[in-house]
Gaussian input, Z-matrix of N, CA and C with variables (Angstrom, degrees):
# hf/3-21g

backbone

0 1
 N
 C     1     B1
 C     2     B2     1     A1
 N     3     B3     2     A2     1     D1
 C     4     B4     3     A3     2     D2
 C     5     B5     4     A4     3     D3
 N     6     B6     5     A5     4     D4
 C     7     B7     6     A6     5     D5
 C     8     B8     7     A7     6     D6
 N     9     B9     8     A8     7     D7
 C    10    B10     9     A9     8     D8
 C    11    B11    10    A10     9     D9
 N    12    B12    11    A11    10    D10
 C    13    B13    12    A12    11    D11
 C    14    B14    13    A13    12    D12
 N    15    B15    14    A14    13    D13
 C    16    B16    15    A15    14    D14
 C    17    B17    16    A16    15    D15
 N    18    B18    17    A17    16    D16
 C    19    B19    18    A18    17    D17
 C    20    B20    19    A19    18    D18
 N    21    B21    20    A20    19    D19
 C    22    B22    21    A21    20    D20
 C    23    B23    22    A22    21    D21
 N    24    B24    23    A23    22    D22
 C    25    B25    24    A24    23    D23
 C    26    B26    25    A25    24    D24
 N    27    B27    26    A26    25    D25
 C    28    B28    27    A27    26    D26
 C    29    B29    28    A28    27    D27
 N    30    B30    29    A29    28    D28
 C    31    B31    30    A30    29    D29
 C    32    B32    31    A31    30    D30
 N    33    B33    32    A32    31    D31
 C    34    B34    33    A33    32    D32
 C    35    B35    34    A34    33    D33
 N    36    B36    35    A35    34    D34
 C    37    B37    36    A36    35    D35
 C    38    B38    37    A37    36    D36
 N    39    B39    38    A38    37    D37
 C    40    B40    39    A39    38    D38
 C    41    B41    40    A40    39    D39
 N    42    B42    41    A41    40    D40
 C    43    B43    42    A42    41    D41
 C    44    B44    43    A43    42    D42
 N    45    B45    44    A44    43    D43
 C    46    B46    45    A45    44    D44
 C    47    B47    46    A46    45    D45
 N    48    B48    47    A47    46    D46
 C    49    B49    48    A48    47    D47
 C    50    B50    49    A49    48    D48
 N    51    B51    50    A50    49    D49
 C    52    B52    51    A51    50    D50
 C    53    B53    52    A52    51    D51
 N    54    B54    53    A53    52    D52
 C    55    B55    54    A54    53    D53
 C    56    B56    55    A55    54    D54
 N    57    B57    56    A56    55    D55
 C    58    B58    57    A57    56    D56
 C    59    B59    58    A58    57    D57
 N    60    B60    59    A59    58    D58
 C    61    B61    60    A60    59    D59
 C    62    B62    61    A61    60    D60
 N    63    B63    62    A62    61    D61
 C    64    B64    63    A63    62    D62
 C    65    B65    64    A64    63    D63
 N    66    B66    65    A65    64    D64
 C    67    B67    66    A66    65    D65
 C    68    B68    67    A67    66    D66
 N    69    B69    68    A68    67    D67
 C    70    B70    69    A69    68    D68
 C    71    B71    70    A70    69    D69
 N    72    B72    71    A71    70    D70
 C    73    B73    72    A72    71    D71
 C    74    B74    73    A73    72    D72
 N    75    B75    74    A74    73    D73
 C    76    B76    75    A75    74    D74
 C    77    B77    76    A76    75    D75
 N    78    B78    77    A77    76    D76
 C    79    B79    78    A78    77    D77
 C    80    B80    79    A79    78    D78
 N    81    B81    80    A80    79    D79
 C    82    B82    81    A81    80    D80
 C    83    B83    82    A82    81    D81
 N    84    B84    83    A83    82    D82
 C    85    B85    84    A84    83    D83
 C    86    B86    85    A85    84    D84
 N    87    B87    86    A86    85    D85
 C    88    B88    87    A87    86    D86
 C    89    B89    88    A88    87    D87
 N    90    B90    89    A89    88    D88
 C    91    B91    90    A90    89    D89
 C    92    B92    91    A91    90    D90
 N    93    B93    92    A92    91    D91
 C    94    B94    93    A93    92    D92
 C    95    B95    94    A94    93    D93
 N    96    B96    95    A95    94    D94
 C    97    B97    96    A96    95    D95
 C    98    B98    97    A97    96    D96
 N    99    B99    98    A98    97    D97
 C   100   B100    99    A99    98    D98
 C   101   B101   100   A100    99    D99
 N   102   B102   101   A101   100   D100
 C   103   B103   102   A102   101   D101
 C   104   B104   103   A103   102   D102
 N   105   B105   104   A104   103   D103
 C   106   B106   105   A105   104   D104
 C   107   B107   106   A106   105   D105
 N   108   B108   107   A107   106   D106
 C   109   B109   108   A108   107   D107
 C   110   B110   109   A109   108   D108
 N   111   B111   110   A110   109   D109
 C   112   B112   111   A111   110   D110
 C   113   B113   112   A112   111   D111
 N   114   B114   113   A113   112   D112
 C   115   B115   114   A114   113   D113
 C   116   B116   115   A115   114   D114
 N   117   B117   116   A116   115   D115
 C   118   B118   117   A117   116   D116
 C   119   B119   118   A118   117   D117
 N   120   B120   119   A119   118   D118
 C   121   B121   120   A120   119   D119
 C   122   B122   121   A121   120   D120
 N   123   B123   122   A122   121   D121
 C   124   B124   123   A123   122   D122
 C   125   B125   124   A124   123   D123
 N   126   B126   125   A125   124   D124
 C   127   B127   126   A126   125   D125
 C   128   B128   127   A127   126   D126
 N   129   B129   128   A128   127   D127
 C   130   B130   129   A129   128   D128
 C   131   B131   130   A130   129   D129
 N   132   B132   131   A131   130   D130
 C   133   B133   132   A132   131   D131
 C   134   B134   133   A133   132   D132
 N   135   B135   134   A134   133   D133
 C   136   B136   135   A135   134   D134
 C   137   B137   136   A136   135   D135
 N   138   B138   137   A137   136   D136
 C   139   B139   138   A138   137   D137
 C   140   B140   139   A139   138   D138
 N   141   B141   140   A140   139   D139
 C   142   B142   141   A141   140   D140
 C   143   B143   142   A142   141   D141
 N   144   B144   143   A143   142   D142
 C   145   B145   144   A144   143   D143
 C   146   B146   145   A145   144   D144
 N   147   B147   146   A146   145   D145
 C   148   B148   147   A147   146   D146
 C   149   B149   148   A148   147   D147
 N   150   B150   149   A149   148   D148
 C   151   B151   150   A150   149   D149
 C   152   B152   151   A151   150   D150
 N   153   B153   152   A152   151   D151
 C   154   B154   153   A153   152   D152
 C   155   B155   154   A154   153   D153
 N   156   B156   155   A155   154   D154
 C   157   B157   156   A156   155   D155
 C   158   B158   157   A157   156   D156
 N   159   B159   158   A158   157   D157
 C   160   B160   159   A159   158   D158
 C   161   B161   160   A160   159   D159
 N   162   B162   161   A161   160   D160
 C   163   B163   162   A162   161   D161
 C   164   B164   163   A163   162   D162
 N   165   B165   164   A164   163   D163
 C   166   B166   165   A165   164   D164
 C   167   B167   166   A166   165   D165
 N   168   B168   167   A167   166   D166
 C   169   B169   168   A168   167   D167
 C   170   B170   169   A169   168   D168
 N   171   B171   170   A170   169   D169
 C   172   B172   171   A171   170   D170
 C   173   B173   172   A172   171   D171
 N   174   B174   173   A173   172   D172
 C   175   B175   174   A174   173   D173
 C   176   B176   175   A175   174   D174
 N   177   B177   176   A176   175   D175
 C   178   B178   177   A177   176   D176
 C   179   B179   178   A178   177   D177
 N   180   B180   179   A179   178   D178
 C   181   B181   180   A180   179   D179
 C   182   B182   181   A181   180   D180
 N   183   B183   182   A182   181   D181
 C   184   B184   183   A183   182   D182
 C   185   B185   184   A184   183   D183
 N   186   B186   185   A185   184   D184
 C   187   B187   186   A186   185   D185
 C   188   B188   187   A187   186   D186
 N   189   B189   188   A188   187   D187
 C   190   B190   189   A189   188   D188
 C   191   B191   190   A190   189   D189

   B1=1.4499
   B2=1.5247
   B3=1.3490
   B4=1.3815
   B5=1.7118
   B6=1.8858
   B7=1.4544
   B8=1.3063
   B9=1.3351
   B10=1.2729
   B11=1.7309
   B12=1.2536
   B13=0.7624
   B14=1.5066
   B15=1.4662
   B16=1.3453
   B17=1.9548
   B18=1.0764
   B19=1.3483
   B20=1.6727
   B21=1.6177
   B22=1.6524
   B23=1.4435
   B24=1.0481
   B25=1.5492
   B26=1.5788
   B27=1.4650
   B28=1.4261
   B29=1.1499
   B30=1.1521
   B31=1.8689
   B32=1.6135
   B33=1.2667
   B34=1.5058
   B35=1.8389
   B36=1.6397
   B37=1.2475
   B38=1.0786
   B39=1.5075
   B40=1.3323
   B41=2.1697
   B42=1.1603
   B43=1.1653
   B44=1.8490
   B45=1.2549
   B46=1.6509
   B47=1.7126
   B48=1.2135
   B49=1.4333
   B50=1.7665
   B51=1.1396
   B52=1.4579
   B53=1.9814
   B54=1.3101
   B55=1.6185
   B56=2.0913
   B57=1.2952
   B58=2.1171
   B59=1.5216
   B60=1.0784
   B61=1.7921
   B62=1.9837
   B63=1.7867
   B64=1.2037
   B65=1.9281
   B66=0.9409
   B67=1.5060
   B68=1.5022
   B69=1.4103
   B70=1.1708
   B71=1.2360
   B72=1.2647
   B73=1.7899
   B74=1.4553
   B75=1.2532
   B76=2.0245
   B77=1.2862
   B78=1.4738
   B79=1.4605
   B80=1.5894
   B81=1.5357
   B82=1.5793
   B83=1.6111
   B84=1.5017
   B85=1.6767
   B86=1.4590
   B87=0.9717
   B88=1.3771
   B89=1.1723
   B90=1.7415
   B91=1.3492
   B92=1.4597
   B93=1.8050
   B94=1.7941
   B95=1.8435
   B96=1.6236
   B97=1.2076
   B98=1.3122
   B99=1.6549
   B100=1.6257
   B101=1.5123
   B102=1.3636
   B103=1.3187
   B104=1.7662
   B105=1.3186
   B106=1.5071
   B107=1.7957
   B108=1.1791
   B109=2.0827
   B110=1.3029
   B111=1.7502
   B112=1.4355
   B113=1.4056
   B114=1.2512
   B115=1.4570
   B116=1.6963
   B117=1.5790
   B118=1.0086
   B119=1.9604
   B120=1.2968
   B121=1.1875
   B122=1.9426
   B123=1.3077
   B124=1.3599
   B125=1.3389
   B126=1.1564
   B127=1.6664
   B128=1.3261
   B129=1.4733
   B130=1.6970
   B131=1.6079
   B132=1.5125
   B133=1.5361
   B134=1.6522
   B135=1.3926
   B136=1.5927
   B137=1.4409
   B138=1.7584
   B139=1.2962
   B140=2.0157
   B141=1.9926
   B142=1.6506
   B143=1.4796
   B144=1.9818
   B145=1.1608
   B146=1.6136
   B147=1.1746
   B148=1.5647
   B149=1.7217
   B150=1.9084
   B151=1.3530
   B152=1.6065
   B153=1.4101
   B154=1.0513
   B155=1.2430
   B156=1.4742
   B157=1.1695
   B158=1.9802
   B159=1.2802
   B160=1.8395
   B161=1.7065
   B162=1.5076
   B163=1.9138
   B164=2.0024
   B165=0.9151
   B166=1.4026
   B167=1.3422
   B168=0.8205
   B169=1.6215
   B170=1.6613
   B171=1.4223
   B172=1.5626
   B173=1.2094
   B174=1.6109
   B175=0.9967
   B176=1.7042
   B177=1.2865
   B178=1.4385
   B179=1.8405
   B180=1.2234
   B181=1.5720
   B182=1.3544
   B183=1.6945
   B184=0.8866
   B185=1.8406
   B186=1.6999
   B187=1.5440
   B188=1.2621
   B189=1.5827
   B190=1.7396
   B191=1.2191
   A1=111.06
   A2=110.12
   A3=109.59
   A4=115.89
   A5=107.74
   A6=121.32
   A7=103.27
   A8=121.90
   A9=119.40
   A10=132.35
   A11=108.89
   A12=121.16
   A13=165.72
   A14=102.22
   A15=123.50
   A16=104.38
   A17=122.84
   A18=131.02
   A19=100.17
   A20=97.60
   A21=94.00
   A22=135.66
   A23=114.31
   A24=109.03
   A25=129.92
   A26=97.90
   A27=110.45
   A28=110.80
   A29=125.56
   A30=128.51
   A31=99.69
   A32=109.15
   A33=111.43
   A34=94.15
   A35=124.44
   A36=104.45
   A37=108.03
   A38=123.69
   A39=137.50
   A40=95.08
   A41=102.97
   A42=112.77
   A43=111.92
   A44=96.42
   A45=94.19
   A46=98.93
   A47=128.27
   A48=140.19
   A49=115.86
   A50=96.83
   A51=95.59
   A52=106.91
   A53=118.11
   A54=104.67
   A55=90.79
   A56=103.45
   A57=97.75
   A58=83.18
   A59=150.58
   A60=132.14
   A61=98.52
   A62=85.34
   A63=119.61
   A64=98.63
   A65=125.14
   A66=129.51
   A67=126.64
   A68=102.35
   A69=91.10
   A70=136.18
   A71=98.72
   A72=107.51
   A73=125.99
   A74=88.65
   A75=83.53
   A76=99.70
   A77=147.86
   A78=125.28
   A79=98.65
   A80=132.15
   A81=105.04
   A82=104.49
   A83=99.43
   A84=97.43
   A85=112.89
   A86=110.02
   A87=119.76
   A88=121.16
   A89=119.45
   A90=108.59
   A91=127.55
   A92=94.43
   A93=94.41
   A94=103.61
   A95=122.49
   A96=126.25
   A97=126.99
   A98=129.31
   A99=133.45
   A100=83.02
   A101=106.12
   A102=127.36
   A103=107.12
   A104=107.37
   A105=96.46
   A106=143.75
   A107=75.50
   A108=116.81
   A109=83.09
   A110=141.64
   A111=122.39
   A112=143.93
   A113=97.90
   A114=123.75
   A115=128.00
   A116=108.09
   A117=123.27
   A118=105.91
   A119=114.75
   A120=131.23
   A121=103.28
   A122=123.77
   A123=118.16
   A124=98.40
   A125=122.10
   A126=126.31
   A127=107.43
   A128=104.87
   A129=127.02
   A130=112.21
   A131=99.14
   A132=107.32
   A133=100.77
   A134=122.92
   A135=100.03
   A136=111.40
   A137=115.50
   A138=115.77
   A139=123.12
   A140=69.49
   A141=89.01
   A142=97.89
   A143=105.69
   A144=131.34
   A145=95.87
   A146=104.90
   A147=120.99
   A148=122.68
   A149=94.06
   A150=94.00
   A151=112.98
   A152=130.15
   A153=127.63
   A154=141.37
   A155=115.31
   A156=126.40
   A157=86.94
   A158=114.52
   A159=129.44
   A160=88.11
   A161=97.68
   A162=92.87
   A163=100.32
   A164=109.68
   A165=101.68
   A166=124.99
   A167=134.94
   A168=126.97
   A169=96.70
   A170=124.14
   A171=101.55
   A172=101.52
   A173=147.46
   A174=119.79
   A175=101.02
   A176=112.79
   A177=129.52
   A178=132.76
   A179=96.77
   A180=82.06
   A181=94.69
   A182=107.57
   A183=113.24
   A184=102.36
   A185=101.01
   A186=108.90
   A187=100.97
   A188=98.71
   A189=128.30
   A190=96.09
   D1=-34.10
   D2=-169.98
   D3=-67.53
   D4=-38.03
   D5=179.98
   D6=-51.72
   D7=-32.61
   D8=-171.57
   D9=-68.07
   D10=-23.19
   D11=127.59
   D12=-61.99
   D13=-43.48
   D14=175.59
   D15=-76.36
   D16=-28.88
   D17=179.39
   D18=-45.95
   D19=-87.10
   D20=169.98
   D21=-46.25
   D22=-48.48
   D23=161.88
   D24=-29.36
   D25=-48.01
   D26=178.88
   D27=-74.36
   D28=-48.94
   D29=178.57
   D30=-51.23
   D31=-51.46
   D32=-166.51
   D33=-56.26
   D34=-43.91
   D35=-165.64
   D36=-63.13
   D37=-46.11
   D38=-139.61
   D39=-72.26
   D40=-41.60
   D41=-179.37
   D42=-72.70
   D43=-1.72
   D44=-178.24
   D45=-124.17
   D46=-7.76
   D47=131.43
   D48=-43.87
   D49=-65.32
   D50=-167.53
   D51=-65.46
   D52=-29.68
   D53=-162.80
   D54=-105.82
   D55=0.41
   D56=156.56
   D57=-84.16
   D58=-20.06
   D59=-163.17
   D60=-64.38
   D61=-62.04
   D62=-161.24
   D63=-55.67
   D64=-58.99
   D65=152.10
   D66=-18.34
   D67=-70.79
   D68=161.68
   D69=-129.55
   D70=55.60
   D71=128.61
   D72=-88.73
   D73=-25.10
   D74=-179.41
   D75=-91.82
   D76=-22.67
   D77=170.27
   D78=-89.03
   D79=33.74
   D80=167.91
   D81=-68.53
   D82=152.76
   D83=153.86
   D84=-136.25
   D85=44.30
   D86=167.93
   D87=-74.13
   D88=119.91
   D89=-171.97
   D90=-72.23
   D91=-8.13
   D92=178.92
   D93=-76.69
   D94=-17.48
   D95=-176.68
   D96=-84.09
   D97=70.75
   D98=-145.56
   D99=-80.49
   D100=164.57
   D101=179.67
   D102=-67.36
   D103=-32.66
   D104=155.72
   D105=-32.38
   D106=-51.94
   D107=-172.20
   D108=-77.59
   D109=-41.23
   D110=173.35
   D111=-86.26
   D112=-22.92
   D113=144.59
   D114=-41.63
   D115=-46.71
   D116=-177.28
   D117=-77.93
   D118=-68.49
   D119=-178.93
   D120=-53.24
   D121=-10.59
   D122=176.97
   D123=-93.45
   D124=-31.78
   D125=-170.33
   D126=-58.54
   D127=-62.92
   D128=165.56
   D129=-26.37
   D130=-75.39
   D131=-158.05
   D132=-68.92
   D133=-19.59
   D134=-178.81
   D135=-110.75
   D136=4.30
   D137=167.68
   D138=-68.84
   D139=-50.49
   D140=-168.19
   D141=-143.23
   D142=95.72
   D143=-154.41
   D144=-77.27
   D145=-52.13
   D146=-166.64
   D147=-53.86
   D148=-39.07
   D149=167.08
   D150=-114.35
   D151=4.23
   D152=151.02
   D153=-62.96
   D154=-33.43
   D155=-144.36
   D156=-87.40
   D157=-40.71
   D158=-172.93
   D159=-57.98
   D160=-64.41
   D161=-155.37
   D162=-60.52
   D163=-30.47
   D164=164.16
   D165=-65.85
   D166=6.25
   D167=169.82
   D168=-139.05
   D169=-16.40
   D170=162.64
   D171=-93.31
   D172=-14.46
   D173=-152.18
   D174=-130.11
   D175=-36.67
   D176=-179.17
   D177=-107.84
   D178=2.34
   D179=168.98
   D180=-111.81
   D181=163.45
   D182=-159.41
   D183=-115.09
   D184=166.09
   D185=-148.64
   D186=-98.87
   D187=139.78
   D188=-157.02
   D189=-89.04

């Protein structure tokens, strides 16, 4: 009973994870982040959400 719940919940986060990704990458303005580097990192995160979405925030957004 409980999965039943918790199932959707999680999709709902994961899906509200993935389009803050998509956000901000297109409002970075980081000058180390060229529109190249966003181009690339959008391809990623909406091709291949699952392993994009991590290396983008450990590896590619840039620090606040």
């Amino acid at each position: 009973m409980m999965f039943r719940l918790l199932i959707p919940l999680l999709v709902i986060f994961l899906i509200g994870l993935w389009v803050r990704t998509i956000i901000d990458i297109i409002k970075g303005q980081d000058y180390r982040f060229r529109v190249g580097n966003q181009i690339v990192w959008l391809i990623v995160v909406i091709l291949v959400p699952i392993i994009g979405v991590p290396l983008y925030w450990i590896m590619g957004a840039p620090e606040r």
